[in-house]
PAZAPA-4460 file (N, C-alpha, C; in steps of 0.05 Angstrom, whole numbers, plus 32768, in hexadecimal, padded with zeros to 4 digits):
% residues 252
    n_x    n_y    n_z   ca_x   ca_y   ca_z    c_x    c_y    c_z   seq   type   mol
   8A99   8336   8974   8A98   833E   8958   8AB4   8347   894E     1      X     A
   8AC1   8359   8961   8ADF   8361   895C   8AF2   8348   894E     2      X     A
   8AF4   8334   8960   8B00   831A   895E   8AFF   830E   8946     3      X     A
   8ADF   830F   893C   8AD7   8300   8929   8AE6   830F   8907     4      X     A
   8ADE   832A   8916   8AE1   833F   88FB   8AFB   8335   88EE     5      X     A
   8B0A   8335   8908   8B2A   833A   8903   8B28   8319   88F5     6      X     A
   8B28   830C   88FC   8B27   82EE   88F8   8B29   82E9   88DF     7      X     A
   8B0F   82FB   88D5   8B08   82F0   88B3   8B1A   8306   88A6     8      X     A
   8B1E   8318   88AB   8B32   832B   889D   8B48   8320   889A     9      X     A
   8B5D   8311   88AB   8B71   8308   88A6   8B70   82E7   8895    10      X     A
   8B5B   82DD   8896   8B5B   82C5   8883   8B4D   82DA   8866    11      X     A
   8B42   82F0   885F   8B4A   82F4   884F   8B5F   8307   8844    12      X     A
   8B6F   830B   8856   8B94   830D   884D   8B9F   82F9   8842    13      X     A
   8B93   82E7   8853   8BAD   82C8   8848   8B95   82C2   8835    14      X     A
   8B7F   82C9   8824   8B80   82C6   8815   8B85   82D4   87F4    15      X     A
   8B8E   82E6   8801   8B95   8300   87EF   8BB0   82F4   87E8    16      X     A
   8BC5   82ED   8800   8BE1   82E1   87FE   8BD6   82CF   87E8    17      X     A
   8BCE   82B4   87E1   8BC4   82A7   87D1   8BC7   82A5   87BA    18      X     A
   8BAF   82C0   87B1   8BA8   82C4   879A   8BBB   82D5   878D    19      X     A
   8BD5   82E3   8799   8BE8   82FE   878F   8C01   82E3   878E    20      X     A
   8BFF   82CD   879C   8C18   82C0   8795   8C23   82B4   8780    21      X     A
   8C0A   82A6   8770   8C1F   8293   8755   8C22   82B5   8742    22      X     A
   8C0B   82C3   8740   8C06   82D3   8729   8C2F   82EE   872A    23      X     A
   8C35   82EE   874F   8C49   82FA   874D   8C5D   82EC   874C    24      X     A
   8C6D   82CC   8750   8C7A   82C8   874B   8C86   82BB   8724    25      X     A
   8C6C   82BC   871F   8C6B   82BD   8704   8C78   82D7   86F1    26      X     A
   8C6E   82E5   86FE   8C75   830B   86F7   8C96   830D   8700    27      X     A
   8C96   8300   871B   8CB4   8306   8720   8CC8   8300   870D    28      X     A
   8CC6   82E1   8708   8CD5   82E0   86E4   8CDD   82E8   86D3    29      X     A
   8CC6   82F9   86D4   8CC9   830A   86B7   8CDB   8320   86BD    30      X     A
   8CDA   8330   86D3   8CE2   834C   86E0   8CD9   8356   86FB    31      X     A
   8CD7   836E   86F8   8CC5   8371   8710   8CAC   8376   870B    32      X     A
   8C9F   836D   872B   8C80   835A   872F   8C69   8370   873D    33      X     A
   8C58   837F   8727   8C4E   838C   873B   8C37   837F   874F    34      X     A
   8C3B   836D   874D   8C25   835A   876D   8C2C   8358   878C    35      X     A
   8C44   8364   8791   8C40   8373   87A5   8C37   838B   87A9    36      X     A
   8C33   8399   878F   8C23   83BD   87A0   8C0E   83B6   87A0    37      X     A
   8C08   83A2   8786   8BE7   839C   878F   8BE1   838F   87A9    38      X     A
   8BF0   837F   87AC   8BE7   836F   87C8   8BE5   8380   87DF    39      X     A
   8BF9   8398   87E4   8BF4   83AA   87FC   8BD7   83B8   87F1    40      X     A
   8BDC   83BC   87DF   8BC7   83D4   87D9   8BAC   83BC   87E7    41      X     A
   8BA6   83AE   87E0   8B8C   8396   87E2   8B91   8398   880B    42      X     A
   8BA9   8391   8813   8BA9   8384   8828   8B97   83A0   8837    43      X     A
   8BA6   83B9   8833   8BA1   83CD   8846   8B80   83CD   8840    44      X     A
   8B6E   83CE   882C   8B55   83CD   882B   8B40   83BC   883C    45      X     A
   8B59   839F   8835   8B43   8389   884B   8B48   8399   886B    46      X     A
   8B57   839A   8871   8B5F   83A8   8886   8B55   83B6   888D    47      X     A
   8B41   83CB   8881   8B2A   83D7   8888   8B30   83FA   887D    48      X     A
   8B4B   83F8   8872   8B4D   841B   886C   8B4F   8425   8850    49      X     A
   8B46   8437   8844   8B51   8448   8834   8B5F   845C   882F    50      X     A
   8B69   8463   8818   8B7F   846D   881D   8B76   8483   880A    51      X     A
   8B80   849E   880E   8B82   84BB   8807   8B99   84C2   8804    52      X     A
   8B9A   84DB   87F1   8BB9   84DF   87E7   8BB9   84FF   87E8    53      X     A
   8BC9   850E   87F4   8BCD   852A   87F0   8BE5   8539   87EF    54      X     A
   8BEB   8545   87D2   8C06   854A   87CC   8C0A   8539   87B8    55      X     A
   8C1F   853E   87A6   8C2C   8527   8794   8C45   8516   8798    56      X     A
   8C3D   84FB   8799   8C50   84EB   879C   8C61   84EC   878C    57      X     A
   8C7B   84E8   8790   8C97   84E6   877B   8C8D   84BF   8784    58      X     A
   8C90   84B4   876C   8C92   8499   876B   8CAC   8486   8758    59      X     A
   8CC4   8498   8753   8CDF   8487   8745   8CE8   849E   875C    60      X     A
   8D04   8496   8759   8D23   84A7   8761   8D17   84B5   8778    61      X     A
   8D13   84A5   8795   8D06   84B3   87A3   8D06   84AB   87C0    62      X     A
   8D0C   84B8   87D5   8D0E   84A5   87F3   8CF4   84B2   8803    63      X     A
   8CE1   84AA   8800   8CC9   84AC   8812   8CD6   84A8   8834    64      X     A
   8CD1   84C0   883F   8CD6   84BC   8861   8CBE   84C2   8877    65      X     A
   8CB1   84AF   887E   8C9E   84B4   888F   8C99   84AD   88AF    66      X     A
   8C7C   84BC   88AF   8C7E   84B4   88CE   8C72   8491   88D2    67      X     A
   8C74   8489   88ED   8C6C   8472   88EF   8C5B   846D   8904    68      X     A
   8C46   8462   88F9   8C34   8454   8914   8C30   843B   8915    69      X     A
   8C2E   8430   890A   8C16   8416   8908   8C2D   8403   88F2    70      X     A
   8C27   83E5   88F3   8C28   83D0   88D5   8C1E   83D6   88BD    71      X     A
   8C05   83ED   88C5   8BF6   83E8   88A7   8BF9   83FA   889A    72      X     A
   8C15   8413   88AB   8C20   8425   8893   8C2C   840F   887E    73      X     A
   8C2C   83F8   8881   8C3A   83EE   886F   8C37   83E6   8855    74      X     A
   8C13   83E2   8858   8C0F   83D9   883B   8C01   83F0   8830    75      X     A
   8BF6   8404   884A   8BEB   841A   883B   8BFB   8430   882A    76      X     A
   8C19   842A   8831   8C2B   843C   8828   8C2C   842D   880E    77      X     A
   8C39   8414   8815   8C40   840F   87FB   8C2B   8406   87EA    78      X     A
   8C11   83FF   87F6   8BFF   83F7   87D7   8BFC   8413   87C8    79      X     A
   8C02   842C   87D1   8BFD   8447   87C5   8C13   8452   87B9    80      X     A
   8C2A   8446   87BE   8C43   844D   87AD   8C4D   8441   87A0    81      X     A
   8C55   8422   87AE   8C60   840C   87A0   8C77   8418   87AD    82      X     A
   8C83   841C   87BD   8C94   841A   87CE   8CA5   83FC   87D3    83      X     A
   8CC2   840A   87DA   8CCA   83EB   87E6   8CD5   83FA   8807    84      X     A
   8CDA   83EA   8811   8CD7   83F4   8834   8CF6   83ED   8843    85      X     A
   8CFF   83FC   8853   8D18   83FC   8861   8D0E   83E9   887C    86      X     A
   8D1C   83DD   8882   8D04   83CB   889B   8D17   83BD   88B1    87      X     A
   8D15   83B7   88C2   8D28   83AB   88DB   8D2F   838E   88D2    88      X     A
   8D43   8389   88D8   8D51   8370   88CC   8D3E   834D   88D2    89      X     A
   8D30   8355   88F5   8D23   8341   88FE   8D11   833D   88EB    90      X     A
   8D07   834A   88D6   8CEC   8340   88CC   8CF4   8332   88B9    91      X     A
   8D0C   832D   88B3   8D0F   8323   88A4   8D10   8304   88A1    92      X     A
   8D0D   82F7   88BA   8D0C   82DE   88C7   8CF2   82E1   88C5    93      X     A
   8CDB   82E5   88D1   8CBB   82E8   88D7   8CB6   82DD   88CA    94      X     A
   8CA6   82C2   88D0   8C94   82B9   88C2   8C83   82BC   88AE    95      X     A
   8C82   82B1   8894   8C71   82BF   8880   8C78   82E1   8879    96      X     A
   8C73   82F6   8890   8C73   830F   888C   8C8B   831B   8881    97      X     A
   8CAA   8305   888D   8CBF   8311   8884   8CC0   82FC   885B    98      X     A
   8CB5   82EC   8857   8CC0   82E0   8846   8CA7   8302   8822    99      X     A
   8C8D   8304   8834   8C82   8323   8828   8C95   8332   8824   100      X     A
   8C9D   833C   883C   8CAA   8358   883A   8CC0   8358   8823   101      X     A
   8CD0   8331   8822   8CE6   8330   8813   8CD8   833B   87F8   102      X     A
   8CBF   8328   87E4   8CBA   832E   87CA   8CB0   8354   87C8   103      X     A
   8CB4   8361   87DB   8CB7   837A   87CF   8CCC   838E   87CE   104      X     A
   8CE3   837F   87D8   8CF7   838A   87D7   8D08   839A   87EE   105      X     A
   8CF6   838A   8803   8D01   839A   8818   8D1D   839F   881D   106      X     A
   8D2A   83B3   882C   8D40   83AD   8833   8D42   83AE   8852   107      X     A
   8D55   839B   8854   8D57   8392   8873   8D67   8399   8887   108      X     A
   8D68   83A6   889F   8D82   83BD   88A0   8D88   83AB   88C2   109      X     A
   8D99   83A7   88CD   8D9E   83A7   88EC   8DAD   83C7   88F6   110      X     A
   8D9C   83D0   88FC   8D9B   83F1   8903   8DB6   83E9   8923   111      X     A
   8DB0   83E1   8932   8DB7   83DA   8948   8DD8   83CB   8941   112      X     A
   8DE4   83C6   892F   8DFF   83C0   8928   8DFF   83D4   8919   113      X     A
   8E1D   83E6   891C   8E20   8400   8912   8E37   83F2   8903   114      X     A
   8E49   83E5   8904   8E51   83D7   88EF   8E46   83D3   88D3   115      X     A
   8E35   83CC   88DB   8E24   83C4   88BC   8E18   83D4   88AA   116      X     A
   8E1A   83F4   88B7   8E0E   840A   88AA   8E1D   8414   888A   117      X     A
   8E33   8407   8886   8E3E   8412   8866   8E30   83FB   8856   118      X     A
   8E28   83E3   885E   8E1F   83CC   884A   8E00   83D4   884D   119      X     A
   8DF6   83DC   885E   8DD6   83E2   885A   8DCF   83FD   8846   120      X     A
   8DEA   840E   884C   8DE9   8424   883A   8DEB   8415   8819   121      X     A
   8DF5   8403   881A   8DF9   83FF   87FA   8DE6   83E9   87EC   122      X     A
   8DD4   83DF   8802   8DBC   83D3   8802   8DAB   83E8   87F2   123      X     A
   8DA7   83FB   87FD   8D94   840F   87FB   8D96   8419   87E3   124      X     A
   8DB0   8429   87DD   8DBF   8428   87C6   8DBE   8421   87A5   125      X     A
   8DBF   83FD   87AE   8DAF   83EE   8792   8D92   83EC   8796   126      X     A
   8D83   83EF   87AF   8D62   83F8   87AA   8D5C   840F   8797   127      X     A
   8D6A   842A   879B   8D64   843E   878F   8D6B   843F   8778   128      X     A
   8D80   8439   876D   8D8C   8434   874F   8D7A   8422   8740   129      X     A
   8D61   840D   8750   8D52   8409   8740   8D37   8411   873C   130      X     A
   8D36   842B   8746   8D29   843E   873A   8D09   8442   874E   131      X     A
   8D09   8424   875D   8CF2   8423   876A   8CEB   8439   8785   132      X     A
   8CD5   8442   8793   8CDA   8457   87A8   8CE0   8444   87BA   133      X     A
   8CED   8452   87CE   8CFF   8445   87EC   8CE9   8457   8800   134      X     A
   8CE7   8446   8810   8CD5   8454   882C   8CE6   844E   8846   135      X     A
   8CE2   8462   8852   8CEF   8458   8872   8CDC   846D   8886   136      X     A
   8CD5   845B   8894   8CD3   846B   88B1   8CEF   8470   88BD   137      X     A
   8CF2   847E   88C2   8D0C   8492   88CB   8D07   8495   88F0   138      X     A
   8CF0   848E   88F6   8CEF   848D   8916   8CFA   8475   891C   139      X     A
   8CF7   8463   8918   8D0A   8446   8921   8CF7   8432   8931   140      X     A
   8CDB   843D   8935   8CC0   8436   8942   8CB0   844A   8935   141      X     A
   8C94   843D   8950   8C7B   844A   8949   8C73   845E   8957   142      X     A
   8C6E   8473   8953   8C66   8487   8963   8C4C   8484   8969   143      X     A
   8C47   849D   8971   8C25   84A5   8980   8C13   84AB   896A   144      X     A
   8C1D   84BD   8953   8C0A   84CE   8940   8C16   84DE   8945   145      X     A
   8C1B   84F0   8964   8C12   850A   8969   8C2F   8516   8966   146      X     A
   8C43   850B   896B   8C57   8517   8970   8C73   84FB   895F   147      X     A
   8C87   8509   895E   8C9A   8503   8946   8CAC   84F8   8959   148      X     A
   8CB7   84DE   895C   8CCE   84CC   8960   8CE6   84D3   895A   149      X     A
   8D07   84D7   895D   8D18   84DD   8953   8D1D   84CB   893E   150      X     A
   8D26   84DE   8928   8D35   84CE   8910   8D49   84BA   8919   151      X     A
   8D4C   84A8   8905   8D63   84A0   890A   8D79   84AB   88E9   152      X     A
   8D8C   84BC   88F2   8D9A   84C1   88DA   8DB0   84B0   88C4   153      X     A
   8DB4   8498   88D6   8DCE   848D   88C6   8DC3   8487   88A7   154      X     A
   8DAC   8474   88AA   8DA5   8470   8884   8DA3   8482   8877   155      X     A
   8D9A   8498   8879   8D9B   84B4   8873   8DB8   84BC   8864   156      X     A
   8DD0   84A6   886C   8DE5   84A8   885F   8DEE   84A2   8842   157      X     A
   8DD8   848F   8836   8DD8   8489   881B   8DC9   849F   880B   158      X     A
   8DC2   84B2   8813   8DBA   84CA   8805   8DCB   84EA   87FC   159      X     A
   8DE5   84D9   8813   8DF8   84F3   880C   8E10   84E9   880B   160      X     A
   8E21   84E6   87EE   8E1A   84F9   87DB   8DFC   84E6   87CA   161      X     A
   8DEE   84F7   87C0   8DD8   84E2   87BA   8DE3   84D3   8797   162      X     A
   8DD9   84C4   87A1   8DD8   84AD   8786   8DD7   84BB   876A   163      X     A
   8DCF   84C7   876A   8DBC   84DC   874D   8DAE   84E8   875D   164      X     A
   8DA0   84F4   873E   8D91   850A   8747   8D6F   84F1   8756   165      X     A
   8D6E   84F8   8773   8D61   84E9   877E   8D4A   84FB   8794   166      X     A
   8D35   8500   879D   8D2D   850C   87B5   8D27   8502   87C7   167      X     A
   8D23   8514   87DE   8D1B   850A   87FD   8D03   8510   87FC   168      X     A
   8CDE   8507   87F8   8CC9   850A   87FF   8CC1   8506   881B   169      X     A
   8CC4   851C   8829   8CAD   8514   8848   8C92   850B   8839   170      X     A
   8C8A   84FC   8856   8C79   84F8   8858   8C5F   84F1   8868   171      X     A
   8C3E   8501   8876   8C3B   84F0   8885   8C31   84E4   888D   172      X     A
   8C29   84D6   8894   8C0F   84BE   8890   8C01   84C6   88A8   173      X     A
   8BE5   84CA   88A4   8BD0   84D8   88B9   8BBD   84C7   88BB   174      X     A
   8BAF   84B9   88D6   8B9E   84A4   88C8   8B87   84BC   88D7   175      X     A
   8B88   84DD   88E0   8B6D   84E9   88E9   8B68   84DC   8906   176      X     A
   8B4C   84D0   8905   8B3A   84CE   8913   8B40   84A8   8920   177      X     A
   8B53   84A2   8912   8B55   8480   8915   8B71   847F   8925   178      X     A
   8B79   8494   892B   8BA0   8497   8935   8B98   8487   894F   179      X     A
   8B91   848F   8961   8B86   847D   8979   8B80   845E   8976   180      X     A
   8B78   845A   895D   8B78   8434   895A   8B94   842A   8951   181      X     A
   8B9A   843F   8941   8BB9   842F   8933   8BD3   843C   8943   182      X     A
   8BD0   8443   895C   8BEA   8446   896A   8BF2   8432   8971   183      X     A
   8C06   841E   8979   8C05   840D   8993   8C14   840C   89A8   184      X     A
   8C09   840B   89BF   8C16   8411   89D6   8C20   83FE   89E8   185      X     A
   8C33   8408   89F4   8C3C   83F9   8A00   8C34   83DF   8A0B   186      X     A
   8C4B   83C5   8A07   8C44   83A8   8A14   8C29   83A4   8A04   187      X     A
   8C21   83AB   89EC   8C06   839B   89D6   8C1C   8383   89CE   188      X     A
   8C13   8374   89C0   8C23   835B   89B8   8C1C   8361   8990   189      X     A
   8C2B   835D   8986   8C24   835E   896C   8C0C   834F   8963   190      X     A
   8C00   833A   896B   8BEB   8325   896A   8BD6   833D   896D   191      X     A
   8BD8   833F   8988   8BC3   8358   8993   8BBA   8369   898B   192      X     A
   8BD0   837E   897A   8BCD   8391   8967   8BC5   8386   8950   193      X     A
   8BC7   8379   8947   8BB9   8377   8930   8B9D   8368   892B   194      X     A
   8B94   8358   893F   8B7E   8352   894E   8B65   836D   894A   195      X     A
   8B72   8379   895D   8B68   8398   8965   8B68   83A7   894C   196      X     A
   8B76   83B3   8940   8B72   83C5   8927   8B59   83B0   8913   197      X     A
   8B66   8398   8907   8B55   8386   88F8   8B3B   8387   8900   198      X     A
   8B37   838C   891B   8B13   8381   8923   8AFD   83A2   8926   199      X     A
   8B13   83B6   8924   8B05   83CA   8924   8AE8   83C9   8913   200      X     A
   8AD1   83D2   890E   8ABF   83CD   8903   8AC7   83F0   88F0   201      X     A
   8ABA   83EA   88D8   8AB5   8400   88C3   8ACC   8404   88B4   202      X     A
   8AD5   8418   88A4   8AE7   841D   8892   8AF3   8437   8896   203      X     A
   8B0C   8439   8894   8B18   8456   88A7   8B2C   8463   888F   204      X     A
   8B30   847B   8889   8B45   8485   8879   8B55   8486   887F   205      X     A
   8B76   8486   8879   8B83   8486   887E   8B90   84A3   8861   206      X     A
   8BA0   84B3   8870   8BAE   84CE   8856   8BC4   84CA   8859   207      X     A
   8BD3   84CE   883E   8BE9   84D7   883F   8BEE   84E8   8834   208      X     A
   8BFC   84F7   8841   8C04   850F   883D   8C21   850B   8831   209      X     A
   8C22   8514   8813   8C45   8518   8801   8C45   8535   8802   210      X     A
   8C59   8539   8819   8C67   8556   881D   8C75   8561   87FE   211      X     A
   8C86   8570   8803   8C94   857E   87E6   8CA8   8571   87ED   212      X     A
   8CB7   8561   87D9   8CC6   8553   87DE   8CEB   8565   87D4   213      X     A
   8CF9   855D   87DA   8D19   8570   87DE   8D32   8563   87D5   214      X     A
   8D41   8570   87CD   8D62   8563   87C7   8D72   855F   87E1   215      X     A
   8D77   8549   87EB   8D87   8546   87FE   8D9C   854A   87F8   216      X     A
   8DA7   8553   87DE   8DC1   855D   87DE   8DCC   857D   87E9   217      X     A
   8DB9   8586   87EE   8DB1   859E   8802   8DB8   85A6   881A   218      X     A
   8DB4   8585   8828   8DC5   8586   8846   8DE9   8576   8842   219      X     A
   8DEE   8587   885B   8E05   8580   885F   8E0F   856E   885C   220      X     A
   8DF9   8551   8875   8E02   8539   8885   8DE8   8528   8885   221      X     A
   8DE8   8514   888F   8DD9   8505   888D   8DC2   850F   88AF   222      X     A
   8DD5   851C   88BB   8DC2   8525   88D6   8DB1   8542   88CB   223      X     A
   8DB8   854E   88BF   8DB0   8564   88B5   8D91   855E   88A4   224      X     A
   8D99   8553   8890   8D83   8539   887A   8D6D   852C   8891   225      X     A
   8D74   851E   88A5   8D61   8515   88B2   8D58   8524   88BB   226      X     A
   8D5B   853D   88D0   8D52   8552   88D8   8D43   8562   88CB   227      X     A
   8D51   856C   88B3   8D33   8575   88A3   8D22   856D   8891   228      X     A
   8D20   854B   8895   8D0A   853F   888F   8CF1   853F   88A9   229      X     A
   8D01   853B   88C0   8CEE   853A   88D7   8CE4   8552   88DC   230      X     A
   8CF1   8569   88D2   8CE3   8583   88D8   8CCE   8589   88C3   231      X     A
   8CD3   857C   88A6   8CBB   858A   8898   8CA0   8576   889A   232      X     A
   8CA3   8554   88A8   8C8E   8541   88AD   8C7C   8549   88CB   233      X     A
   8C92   855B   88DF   8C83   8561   88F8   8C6F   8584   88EC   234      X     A
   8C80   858A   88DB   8C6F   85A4   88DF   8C50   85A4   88D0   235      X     A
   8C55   8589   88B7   8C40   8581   88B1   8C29   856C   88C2   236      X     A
   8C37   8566   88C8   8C28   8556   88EA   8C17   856F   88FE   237      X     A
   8C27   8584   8908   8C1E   859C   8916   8C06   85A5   8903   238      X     A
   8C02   85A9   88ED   8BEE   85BF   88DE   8BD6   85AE   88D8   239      X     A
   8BD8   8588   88D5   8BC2   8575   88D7   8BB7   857F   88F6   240      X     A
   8BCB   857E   890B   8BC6   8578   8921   8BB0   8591   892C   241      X     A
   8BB7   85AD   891E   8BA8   85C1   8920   8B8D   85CB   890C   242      X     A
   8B91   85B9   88F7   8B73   85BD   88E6   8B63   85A4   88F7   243      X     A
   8B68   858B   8904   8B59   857A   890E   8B4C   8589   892B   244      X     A
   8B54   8598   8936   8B4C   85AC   8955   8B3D   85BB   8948   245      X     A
   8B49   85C9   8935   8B26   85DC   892D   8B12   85CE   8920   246      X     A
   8B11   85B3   890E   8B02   85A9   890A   8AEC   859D   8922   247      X     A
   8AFC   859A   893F   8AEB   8589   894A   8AEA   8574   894A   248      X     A
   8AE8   8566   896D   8AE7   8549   8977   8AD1   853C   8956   249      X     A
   8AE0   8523   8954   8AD8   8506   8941   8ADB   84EB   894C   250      X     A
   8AC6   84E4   8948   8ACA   84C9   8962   8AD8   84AC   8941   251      X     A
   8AF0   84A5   894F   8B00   848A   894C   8AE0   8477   893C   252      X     A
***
């Protein structure tokens, strides 16, 4: 039944891809297309989750920094913000997935050539000047849930001196009682994982949590900026982690 679940869930992705394609490249023409927020927003649903909101999102002039677990922070983030996403350069080759990620604006970074870090900074740069929110996972992977990955600070460099008047929103995505399905661990194959999450049976929440968001013109450096973004996303991680213990075991 897992197999199957997953099966028909992803033919109705590719048919979601479908129906969001002439209507957005039509839109694109004109300006910008909101049929990619809709399409995440749709995708994360077939996918089996909903989404909860706590805190107020800043949605213009704004760098969303969160934690990371799973692929399907991807559309759950952005079908809820309309986000455009900071993302590893490989996906940008990927089949189908990288030619997505392009119509929302991704930007595409090779983290791993440090050379290239002043042109990714100015990538970013003309993202934010057009007004749309920027997201990055700042761990550089996926964590556990339970515990916080090191930042990585260099992009963190297009925020100081910042652009304008711009903020840093933590942020952090809690999927509760489902963290155990959307981790993935070691040697899974991406096929696998998404197999697996897709065939889960029932419908799961997923929260996000929009911390108080801050002027990064505040910190010093760009290590400083990363640092106390990771400190105000872990301590909000710690106080989920301690209302879920007194709540009591919830079975996945």
């Amino acid at each position: 039944m897992r197999i199957a679940r997953a099966l028909w869930r992803l033919v109705l992705l590719l048919a979601l891809v479908l129906a969001c394609l002439i209507p957005h490249l039509v839109a694109r023409r004109r300006g910008p297309s909101r049929w990619p927020r809709i399409f995440l927003r749709r995708a994360g649903h077939i996918a089996g989750f909903d989404v909860r909101i706590t805190g107020t999102p800043v949605l213009h002039d704004v760098f969303l920094v969160a934690n990371h677990l799973s692929w399907l922070d991807i559309p759950l983030l952005g079908g809820a913000t309309g986000c455009a996403f900071i993302s590893k350069d490989d996906v940008r080759t990927a089949p189908v997935l990288g030619w997505l990620a392009a119509q929302n604006n991704t930007i595409f970074v090779a983290r791993e050539r440090r050379g290239e870090v002043s042109r990714h900074i100015e990538s970013v740069r003309a993202a934010v000047s057009a007004h749309q929110p920027i997201a990055l996972f700042a761990e550089g992977g996926t964590g556990n849930g339970a515990h916080l990955l090191p930042f990585k600070p260099p992009l963190f460099s297009v925020l100081l001196p910042p652009p304008r008047n711009i903020l840093i929103q933590p942020l952090l995505i809690d999927y509760g009682a489902a963290t155990s399905l959307m981790v993935w661990p070691d040697g899974e194959s991406g096929i696998a994982n998404a197999l697996r999450i897709l065939g889960a049976p029932g419908r799961r929440t997923v929260t996000l949590h929009f911390l108080t968001p801050f002027d990064p013109g505040d910190h010093p450096d760009r290590k400083a900026l990363a640092a106390e973004t990771r400190r105000r996303i872990a301590e909000a991680m710690e106080v989920r982690a301690q209302a879920a213990s007194l709540a009591g075991p919830s079975a996945v």
